[in-house]
TIBA-770070 format. One record per residue (C-alpha): residue number from 1; y, x, z. Coordinates in nm, 4 decimals. Example, Ala and Ser with C-alpha at 12.3 -4.5 7.8 and 13.67 -1.06 7.14 Angstrom:
! TIBA-770070
(1 (-0.4500 1.2300 0.7800)) (2 (-0.1060 1.3670 0.7140)) 
This chain:
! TIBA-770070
(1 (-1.3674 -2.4831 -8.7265)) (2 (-1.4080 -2.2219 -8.9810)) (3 (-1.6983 -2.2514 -9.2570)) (4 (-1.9714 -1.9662 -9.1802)) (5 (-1.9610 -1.7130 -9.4225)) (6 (-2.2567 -1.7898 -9.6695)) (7 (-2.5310 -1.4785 -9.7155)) (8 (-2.7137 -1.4289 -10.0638)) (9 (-3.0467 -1.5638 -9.9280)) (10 (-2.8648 -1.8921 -9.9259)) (11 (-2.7221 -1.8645 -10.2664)) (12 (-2.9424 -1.8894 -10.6377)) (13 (-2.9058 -1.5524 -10.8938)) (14 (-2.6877 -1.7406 -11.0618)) (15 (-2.4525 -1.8752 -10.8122)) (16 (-2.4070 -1.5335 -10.7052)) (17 (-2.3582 -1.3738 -11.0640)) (18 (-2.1289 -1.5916 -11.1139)) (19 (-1.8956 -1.4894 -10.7899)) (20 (-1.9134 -1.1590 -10.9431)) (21 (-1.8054 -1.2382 -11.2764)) (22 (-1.4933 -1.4639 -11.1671)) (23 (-1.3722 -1.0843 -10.9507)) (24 (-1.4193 -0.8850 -11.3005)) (25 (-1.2280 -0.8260 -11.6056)) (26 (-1.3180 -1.0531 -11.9195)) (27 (-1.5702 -0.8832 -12.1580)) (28 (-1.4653 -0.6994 -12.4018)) (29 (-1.8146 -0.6483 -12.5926)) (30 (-1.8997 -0.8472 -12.8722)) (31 (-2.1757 -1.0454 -12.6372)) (32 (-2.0681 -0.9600 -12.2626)) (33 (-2.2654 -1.0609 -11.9981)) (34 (-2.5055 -1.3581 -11.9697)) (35 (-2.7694 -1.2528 -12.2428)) (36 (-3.0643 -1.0223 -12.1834)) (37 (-2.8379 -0.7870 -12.3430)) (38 (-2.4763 -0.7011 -12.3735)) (39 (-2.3327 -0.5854 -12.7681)) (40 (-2.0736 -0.3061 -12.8033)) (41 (-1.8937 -0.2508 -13.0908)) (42 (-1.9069 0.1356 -13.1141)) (43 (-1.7039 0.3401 -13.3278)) (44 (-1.8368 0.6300 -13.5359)) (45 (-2.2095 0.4638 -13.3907)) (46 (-2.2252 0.7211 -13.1274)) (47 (-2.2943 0.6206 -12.7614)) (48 (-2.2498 0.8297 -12.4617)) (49 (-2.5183 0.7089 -12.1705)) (50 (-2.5248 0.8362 -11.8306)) (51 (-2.6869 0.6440 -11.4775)) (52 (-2.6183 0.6917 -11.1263)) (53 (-2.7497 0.5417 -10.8135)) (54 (-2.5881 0.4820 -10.5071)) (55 (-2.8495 0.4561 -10.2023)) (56 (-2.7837 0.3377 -9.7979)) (57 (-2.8913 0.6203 -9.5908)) (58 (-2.8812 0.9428 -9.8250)) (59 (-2.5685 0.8037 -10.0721)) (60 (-2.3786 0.6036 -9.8265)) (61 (-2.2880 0.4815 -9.4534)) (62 (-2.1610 0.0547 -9.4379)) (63 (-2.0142 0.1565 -9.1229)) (64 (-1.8532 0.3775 -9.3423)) (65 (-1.7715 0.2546 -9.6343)) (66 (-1.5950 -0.1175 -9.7105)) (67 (-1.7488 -0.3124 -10.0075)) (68 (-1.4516 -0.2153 -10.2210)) (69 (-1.5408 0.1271 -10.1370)) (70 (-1.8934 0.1547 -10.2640)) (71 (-1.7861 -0.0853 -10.5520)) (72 (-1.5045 0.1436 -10.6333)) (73 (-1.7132 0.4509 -10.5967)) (74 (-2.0240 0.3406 -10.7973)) (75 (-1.8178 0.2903 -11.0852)) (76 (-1.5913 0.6203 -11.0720)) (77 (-1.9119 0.8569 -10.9983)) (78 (-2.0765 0.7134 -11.3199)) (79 (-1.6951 0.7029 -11.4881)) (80 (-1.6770 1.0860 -11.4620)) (81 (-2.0156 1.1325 -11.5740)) (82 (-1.8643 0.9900 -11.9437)) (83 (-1.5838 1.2094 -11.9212)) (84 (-1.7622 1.5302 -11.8837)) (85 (-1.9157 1.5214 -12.1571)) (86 (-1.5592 1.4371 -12.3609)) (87 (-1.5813 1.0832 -12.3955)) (88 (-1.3663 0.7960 -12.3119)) (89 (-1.5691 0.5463 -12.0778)) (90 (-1.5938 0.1339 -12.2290)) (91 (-1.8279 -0.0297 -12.0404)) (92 (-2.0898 -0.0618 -11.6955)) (93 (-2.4229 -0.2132 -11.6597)) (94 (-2.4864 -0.2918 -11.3068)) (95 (-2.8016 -0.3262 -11.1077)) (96 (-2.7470 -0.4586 -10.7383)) (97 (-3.0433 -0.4411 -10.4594)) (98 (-3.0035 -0.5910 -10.1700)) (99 (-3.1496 -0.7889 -9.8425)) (100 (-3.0978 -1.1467 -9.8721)) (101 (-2.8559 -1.1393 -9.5211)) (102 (-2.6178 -0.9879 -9.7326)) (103 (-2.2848 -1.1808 -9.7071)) (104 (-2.1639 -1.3298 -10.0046)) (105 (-1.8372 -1.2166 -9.9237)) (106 (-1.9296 -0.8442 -9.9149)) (107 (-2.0872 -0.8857 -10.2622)) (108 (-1.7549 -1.0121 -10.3785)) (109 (-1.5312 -0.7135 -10.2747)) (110 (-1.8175 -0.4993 -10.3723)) (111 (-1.6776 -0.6287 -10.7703)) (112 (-1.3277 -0.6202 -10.6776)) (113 (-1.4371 -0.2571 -10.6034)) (114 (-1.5926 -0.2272 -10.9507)) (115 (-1.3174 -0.3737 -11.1293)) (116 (-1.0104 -0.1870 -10.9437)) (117 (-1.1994 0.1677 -11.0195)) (118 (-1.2280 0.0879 -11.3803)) (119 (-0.8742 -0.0873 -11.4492)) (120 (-0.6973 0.2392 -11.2805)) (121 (-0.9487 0.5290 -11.3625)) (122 (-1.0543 0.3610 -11.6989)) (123 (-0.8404 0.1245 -11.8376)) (124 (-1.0808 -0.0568 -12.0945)) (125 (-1.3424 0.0325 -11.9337)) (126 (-1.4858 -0.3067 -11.8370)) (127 (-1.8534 -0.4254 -11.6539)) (128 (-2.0237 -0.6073 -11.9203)) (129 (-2.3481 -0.6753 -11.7305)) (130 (-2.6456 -0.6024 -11.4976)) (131 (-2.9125 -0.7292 -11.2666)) (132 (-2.9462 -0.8431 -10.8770)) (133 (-3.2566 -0.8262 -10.6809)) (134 (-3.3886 -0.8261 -10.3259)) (135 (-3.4180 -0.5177 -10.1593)) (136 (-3.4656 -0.4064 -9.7849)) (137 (-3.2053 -0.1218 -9.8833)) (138 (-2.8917 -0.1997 -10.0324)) (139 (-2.8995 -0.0137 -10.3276)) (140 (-2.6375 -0.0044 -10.6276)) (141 (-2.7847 0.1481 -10.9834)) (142 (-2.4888 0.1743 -11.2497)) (143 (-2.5302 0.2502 -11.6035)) (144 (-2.2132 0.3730 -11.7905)) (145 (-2.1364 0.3913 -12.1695)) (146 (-1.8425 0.5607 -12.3125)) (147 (-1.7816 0.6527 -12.7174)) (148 (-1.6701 0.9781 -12.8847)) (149 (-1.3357 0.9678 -13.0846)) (150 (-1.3054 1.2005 -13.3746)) (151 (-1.4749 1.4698 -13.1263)) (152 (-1.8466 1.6475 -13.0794)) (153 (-2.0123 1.6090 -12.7081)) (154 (-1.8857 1.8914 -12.4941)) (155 (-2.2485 1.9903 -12.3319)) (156 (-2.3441 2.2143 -12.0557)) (157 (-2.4504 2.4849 -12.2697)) (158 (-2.1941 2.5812 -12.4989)) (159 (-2.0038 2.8368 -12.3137)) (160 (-1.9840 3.1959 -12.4398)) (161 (-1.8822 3.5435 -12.3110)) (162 (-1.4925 3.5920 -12.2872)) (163 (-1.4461 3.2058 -12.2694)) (164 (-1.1973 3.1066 -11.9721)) (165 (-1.3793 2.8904 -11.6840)) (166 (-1.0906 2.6166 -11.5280)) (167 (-1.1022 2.2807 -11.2968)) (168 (-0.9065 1.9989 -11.3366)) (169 (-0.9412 1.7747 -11.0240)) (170 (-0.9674 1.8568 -10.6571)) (171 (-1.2095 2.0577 -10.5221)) (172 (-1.3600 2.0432 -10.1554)) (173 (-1.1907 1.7239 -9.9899)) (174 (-1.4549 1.5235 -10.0273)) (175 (-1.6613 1.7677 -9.8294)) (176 (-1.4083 1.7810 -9.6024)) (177 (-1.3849 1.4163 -9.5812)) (178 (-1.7573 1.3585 -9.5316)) (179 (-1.7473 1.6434 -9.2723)) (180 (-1.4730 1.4763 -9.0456)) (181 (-1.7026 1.1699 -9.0299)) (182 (-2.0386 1.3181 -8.9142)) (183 (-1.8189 1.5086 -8.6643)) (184 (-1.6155 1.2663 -8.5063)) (185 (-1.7512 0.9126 -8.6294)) (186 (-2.1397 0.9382 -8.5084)) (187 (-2.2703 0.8550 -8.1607)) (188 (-2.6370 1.0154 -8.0652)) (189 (-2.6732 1.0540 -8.4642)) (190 (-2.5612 0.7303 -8.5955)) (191 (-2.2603 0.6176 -8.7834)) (192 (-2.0190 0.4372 -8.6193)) (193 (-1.6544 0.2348 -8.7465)) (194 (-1.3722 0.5156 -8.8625)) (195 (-1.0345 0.4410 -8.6599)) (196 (-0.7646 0.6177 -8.4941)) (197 (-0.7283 0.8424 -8.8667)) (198 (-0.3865 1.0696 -8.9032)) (199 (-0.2435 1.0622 -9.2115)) (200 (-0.3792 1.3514 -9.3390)) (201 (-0.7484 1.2682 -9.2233)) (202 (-0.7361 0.9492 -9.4262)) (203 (-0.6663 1.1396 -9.7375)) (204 (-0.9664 1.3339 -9.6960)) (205 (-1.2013 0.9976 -9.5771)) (206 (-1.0204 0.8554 -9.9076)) (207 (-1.1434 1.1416 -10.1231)) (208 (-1.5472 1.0648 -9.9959)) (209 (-1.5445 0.7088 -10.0266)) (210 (-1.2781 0.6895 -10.3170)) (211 (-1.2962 0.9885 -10.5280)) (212 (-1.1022 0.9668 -10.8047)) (213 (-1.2526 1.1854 -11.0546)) (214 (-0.9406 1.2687 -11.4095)) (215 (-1.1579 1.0741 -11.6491)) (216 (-0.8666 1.0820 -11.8870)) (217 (-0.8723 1.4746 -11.8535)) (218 (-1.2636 1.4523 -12.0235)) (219 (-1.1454 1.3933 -12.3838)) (220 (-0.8070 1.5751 -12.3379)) (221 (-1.0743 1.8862 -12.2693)) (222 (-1.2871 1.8080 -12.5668)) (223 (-1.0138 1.7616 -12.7879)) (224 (-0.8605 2.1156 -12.6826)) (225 (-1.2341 2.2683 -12.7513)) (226 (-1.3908 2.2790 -12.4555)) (227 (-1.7070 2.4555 -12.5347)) (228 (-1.9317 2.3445 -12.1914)) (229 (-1.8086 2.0653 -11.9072)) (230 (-1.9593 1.8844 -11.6312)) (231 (-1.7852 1.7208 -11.3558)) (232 (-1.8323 1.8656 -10.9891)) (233 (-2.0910 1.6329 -10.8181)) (234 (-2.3008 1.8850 -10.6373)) (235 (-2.0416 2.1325 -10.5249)) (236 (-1.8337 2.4030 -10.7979)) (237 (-2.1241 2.6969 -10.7186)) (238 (-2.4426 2.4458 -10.8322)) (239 (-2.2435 2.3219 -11.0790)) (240 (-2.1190 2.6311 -11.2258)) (241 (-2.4389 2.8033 -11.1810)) (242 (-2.5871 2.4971 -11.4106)) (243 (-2.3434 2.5742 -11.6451)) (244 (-2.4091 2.9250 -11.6578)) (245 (-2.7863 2.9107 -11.7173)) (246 (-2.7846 2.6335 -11.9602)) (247 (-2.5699 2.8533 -12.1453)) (248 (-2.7787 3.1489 -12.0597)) (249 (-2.4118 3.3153 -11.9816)) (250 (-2.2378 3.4426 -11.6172)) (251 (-1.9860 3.3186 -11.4755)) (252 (-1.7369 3.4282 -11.2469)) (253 (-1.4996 3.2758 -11.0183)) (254 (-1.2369 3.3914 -10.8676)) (255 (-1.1742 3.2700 -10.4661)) (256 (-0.8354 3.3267 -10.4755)) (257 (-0.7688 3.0145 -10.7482)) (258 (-1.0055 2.7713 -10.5402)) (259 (-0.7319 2.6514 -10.2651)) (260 (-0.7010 2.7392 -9.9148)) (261 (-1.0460 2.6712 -9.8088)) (262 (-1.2856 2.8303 -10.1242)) (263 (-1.6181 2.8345 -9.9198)) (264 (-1.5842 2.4452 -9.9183)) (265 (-1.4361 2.4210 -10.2894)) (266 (-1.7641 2.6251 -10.3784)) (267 (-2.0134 2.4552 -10.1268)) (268 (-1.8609 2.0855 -10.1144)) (269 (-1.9842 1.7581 -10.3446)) (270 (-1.8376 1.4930 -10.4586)) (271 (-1.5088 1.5382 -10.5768)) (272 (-1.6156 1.4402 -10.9637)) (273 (-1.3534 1.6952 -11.0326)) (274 (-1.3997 1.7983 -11.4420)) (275 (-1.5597 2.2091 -11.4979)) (276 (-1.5035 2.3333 -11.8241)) (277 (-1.4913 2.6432 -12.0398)) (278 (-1.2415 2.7484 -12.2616)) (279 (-1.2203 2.9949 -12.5745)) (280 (-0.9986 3.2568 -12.3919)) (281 (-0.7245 3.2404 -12.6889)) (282 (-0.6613 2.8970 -12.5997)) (283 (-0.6505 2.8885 -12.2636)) (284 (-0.7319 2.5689 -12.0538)) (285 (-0.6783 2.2198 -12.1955)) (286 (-0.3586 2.0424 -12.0240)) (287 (-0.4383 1.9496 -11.6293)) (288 (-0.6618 2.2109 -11.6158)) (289 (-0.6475 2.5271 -11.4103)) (290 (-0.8144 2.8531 -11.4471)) (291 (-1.0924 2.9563 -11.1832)) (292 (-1.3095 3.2262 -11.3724)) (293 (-1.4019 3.3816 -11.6931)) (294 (-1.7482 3.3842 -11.8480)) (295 (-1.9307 3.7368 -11.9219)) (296 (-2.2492 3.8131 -12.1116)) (297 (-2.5724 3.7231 -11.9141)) (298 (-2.6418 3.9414 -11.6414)) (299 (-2.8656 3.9294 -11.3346)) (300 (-2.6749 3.6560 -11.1706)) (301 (-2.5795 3.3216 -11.3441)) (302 (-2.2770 3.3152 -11.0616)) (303 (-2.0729 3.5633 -10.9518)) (304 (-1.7508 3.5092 -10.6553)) (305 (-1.4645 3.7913 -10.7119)) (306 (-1.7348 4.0318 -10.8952)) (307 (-2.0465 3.9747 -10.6188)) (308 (-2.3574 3.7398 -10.6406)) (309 (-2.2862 3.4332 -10.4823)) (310 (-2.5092 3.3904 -10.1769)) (311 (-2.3559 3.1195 -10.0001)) (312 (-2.4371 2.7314 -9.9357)) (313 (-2.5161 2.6125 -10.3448)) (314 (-2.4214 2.2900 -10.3140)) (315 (-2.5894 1.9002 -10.2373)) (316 (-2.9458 1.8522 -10.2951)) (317 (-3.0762 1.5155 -10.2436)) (318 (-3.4014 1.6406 -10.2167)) (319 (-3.3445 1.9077 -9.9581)) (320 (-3.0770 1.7525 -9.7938)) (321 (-3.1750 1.4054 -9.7617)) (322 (-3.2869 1.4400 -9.3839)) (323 (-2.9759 1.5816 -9.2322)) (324 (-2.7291 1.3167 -9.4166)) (325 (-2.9469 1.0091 -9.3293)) (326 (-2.8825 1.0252 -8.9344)) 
């Protein structure tokens, strides 16, 4: 007779920080986790901070998405976060909410998750502490720190007219991906288990619930002198459009370099692909291809093949919140 599979309401903190630790990579900070704190040796004394949480309902579906996924995408969401802004990526602090009939088990792959993201999208890149709690909503809060190597932070708002606009990183399949399930994986509004995928569908599924941002592509950018980056979270039109009034620049794109499908490269989320600008006499870093150019401000911050853009802008949690939570 097999042993029931234990939940975390039967388990103490500790017990179940220490499952946790056993599935990730040993610490590389000076004190890893098990203090209040965790201490990084940082060179040049600059640290790059970013947070992102991942939320059941608006952020994610478990009939969905495996543990591994959501452990895999917490950390690679946060990952590219580091490498837009030219840095490489060293550690994670993780904070995990969630209701006490959670299995043990799914806890586990949720840090197999954690640590397979960072040992293949960040090697180095290591989780080197965090917190648990109880929470009616499983809910997975990740803090990531990365360092700056002989190179300034590439922010939103240093493009300038005449720089080159480029992408490295795919653009739309995640909104493809998430489309696919809310059309064929819901019954009277809820989520239901994915199966029966072709070969092609699973590549798109894989880019929503495994995006795999180029976080290696973030410095590579900065070191070629990017002069503005972000990575594509919201959809290429929001993101650009940030971009562009940061800057307090234009920018235009051209549909013809976004793929087959450019309404969905411009609309769609997700993809953590990396958006940068260029000086136009160096072209795009390596990995990246050109998308637009950047003019003087005008009356638009975002232009598509020399017209305002007036499509779909992109994900807003705040507006769109309702018709993702079915």
């Amino acid at each position: 007779m097999s042993t029931p599979d234990p939940v975390v309401g039967d388990l103490t903190e500790g017990e179940i920080l220490a499952g946790i630790l056993d599935r990730l990579a040993p610490s590389r900070a000076l004190l890893g986790p098990g203090d209040d704190a965790a201490v990084l040796a940082v060179p040049g004394g600059r640290i790059v901070a970013s947070v992102d949480t991942l939320v059941h309902g608006p952020d994610f579906r478990l009939a969905w998405s495996s543990a591994t996924d959501l452990g895999w995408k917490a950390a690679a969401v946060n990952l590219a976060d580091i490498a837009a802004m030219g840095a490489r990526p060293t550690a994670l602090l993780v904070a995990l909410a969630m209701p006490d009939t959670t299995p043990v088990s799914f806890v586990h792959r949720l840090a197999d998750g954690l640590r397979s993201a960072c040992d293949e999208l960040a090697p180095g890149a290591t989780v080197e502490g965090g917190d648990l709690t109880v929470s009616d909503t499983l809910t997975i809060a990740v803090t990531a720190l990365g360092v700056l190597e002989g190179v300034e932070p590439v922010t939103r708002s240093g493009a300038q007219p005449g720089d080159v606009v480029a992408v490295c990183g795919a653009m739309g399949e995640a909104a493809r991906g998430l489309s696919l399930l809310f059309e064929r994986f819901r019954v009277d509004g809820r989520p239901v288990p994915v199966s029966g995928l072709t070969e092609a569908d699973v590549a798109l599924v894989g880019a929503q619930l495994r995006p795999r941002p180029p976080i290696a592509f973030g410095a590579v950018a900065a070191a070629h002198g990017a002069t503005a980056m972000m990575d594509v979270s919201d959809g290429l039109a929001l993101d650009a459009g940030r971009i562009a009034r940061a800057s307090r620049v234009t920018i235009e794109l051209r549909a013809d370099a976004l793929g087959q499908d450019p309404a969905t490269a411009l609309a769609g989320g997700e993809d953590h692909a990396l958006l940068a600008t260029f000086p136009a006499a160096r072209g795009p870093a390596p990995g990246f291809r050109l998308v637009g150019a950047v003019h003087a401000r005008g009356d638009h911050p975002l232009l598509v093949d020399g017209e305002p853009y007036r499509g779909r802008s992109g994900w807003d949690p705040y507006r769109d919140w309702d018709s993702a939570s079915g």
